[in-house]
ZAKOLNU-894648 format. One record per residue (C-alpha): residue number from 1; residue in three letters; chain; x, y, z. Coordinates in steps of 0.05 Angstrom, whole numbers, plus 5000, padded with zeros to 4 digits. Each point is the difference from the previous one (the first is absolute). Layout:
# residues N
@seq = NUM; type = ALA; mol = A; c1 = X; c2 = Y; c3 = Z
...
This chain:
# residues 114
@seq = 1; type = UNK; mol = A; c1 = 5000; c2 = 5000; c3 = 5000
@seq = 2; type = UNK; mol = A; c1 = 5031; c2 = 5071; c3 = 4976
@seq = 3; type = UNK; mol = A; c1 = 4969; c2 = 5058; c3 = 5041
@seq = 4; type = UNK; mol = A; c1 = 5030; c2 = 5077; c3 = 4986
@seq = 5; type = UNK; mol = A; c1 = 4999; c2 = 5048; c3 = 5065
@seq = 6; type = UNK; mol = A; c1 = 4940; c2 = 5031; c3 = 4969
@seq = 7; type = UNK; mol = A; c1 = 4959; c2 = 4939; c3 = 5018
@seq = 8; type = UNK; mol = A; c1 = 5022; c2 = 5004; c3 = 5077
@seq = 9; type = UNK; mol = A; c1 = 4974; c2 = 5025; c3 = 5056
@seq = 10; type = UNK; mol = A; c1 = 5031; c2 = 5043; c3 = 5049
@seq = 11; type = UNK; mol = A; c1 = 4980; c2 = 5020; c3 = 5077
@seq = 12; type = UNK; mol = A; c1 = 5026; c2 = 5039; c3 = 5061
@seq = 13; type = UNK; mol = A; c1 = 5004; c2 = 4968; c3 = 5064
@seq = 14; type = UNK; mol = A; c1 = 5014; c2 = 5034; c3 = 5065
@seq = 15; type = UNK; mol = A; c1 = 5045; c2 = 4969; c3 = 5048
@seq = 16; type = UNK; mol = A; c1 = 4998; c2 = 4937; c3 = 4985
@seq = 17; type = UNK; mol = A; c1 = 4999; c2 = 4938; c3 = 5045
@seq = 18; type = UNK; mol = A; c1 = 5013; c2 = 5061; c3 = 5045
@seq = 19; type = UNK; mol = A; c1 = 5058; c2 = 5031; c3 = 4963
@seq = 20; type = UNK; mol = A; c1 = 5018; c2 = 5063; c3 = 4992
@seq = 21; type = UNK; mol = A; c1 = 4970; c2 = 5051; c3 = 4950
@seq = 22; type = UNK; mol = A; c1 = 4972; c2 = 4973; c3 = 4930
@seq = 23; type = UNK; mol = A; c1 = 5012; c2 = 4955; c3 = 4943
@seq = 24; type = UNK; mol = A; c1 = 4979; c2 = 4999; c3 = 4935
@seq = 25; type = UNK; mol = A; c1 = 4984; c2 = 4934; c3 = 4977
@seq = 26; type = UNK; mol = A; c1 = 4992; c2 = 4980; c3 = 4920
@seq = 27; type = UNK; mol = A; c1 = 4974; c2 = 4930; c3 = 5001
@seq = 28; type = UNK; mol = A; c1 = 5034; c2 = 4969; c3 = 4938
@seq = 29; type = UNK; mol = A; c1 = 4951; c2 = 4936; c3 = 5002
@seq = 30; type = UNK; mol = A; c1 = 4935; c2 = 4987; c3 = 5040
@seq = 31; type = UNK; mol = A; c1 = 5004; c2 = 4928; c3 = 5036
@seq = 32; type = UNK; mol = A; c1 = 4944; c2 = 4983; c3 = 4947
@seq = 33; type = UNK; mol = A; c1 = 5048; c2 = 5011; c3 = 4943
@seq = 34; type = UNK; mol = A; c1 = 5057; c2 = 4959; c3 = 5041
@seq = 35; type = UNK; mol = A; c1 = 4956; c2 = 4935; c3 = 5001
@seq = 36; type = UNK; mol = A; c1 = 4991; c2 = 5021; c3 = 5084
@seq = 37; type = UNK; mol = A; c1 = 5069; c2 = 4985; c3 = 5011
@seq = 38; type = UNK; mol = A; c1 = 5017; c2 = 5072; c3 = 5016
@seq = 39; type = UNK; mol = A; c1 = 4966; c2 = 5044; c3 = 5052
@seq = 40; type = UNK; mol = A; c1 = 5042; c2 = 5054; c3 = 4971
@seq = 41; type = UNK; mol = A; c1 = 5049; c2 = 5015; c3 = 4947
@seq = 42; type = UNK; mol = A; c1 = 5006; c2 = 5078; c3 = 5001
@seq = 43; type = UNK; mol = A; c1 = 5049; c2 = 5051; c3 = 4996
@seq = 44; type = UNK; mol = A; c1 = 5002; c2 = 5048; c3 = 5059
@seq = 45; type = UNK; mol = A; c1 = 5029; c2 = 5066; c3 = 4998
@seq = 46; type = UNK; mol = A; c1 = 5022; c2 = 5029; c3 = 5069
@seq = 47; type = UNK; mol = A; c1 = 5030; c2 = 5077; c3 = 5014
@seq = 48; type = UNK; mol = A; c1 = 5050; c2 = 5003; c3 = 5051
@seq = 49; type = UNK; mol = A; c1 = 4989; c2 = 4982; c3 = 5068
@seq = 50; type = UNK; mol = A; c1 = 4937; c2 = 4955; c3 = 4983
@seq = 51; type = UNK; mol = A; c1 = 4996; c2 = 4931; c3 = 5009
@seq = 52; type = UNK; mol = A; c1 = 4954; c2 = 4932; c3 = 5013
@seq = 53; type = UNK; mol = A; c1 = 4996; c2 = 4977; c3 = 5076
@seq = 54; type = UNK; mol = A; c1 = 5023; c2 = 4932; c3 = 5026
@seq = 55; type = UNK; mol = A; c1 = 4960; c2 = 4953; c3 = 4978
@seq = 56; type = UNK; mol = A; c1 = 4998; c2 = 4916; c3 = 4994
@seq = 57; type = UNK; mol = A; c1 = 4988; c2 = 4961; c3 = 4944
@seq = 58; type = UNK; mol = A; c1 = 4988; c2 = 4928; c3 = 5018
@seq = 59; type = UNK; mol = A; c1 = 4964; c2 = 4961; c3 = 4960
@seq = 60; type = UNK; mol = A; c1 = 5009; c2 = 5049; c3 = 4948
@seq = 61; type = UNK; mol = A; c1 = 5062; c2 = 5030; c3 = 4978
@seq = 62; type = UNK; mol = A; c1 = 5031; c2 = 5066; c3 = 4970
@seq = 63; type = UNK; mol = A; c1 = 5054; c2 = 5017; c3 = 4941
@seq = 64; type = UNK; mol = A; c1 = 5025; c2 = 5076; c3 = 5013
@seq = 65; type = UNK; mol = A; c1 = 5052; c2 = 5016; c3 = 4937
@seq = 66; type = UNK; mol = A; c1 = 5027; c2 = 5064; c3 = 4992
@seq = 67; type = UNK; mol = A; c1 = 4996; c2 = 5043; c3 = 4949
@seq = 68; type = UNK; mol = A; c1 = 5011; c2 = 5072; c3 = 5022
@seq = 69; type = UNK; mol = A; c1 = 5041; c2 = 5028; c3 = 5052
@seq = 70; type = UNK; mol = A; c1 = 5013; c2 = 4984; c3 = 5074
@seq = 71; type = UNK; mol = A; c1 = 4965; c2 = 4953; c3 = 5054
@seq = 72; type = UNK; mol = A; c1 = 5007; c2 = 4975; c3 = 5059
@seq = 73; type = UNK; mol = A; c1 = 4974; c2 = 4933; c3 = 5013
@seq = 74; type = UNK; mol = A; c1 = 4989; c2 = 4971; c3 = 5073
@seq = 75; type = UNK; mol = A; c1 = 4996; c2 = 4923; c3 = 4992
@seq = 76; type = UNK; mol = A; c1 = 4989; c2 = 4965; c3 = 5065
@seq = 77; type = UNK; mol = A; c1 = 5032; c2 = 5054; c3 = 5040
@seq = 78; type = UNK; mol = A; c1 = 5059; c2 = 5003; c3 = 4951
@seq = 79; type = UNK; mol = A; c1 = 5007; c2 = 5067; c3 = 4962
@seq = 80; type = UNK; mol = A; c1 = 5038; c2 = 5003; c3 = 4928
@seq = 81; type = UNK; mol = A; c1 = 5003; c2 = 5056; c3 = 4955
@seq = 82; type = UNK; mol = A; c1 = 4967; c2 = 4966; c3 = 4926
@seq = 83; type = UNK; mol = A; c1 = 5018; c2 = 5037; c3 = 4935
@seq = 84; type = UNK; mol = A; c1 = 4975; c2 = 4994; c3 = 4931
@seq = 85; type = UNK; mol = A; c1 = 5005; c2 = 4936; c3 = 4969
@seq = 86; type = UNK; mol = A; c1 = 4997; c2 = 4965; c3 = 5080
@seq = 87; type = UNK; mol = A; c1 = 4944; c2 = 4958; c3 = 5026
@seq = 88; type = UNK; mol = A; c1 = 4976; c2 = 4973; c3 = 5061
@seq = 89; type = UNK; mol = A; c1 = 4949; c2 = 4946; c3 = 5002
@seq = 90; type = UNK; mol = A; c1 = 4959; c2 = 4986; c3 = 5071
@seq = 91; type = UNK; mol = A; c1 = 4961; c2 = 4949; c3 = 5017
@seq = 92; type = UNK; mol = A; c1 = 4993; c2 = 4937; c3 = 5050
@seq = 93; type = UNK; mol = A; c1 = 4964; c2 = 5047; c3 = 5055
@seq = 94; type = UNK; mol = A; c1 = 5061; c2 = 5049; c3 = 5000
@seq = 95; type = UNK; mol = A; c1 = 4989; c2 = 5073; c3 = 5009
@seq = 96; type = UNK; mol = A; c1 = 5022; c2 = 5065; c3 = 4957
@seq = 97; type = UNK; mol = A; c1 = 5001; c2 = 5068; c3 = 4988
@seq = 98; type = UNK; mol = A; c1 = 5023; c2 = 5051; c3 = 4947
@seq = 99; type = UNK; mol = A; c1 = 5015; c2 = 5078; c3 = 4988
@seq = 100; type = UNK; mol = A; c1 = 5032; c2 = 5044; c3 = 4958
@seq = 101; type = UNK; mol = A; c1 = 5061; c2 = 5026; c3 = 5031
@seq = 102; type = UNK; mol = A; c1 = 5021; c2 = 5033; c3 = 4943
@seq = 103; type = UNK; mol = A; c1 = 4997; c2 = 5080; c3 = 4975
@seq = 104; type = UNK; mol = A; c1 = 4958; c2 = 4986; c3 = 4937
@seq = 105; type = UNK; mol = A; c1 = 4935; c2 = 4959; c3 = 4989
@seq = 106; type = UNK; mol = A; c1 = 5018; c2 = 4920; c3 = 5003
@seq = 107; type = UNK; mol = A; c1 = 4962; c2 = 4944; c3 = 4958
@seq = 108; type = UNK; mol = A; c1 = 4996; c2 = 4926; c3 = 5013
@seq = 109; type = UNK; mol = A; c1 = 4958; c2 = 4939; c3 = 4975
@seq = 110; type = UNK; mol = A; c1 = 4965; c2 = 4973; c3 = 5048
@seq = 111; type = UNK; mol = A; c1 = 4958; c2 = 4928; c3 = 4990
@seq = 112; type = UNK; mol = A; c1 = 4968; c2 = 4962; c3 = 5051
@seq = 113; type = UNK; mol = A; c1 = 4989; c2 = 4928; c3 = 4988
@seq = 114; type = UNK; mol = A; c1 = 4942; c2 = 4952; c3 = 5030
């Protein structure tokens, strides 16, 4: 299935899984159009300083890639500092978080799996 970022669908959400400040998420494919085998597969776009609240994912799991800029990723209490073209997948019950500790706005991929 081709789909052109005309066809997406793009929202705001404000402080998310209690966060900090808003992200803009384009949702690339709905979990219809991945067969229900994603929850999500979006691109979100964070200005400095925002970022997604510790969360768990067990028995789901999530795919964070980098595009743009600068995170910080907490994984289990460990923090590392994720660039573009790094990933982190979590999963198994184990808990993370993510923000943009960067200057500029920050992109990453982000698909959760059933």
């Amino acid at each position: 299935m081709f789909k052109s970022k005309d066809q997406m669908t793009s929202e705001v959400r404000e402080n998310v899984r209690d966060g900090n400040k808003s992200v803009e998420f384009t949702h690339v494919f709905t979990t219809e159009e991945t067969f229900n085998k994603a929850r999500l597969c979006a691109v979100l776009e964070f200005p400095p300083g925002a970022s997604i609240g510790p969360h768990s994912h067990g028995p789901d799991a999530e795919l964070y890639y980098i595009l743009e800029g600068e995170f910080t990723v907490v994984e289990n209490g460990v923090s590392k500092v994720l660039m573009p073209g790094d990933a982190v997948f979590t999963g198994g019950g184990d808990t993370h978080s993510a923000m943009n500790t960067g200057k500029s706005n920050a992109k990453m991929l982000a698909v959760v799996f059933e």
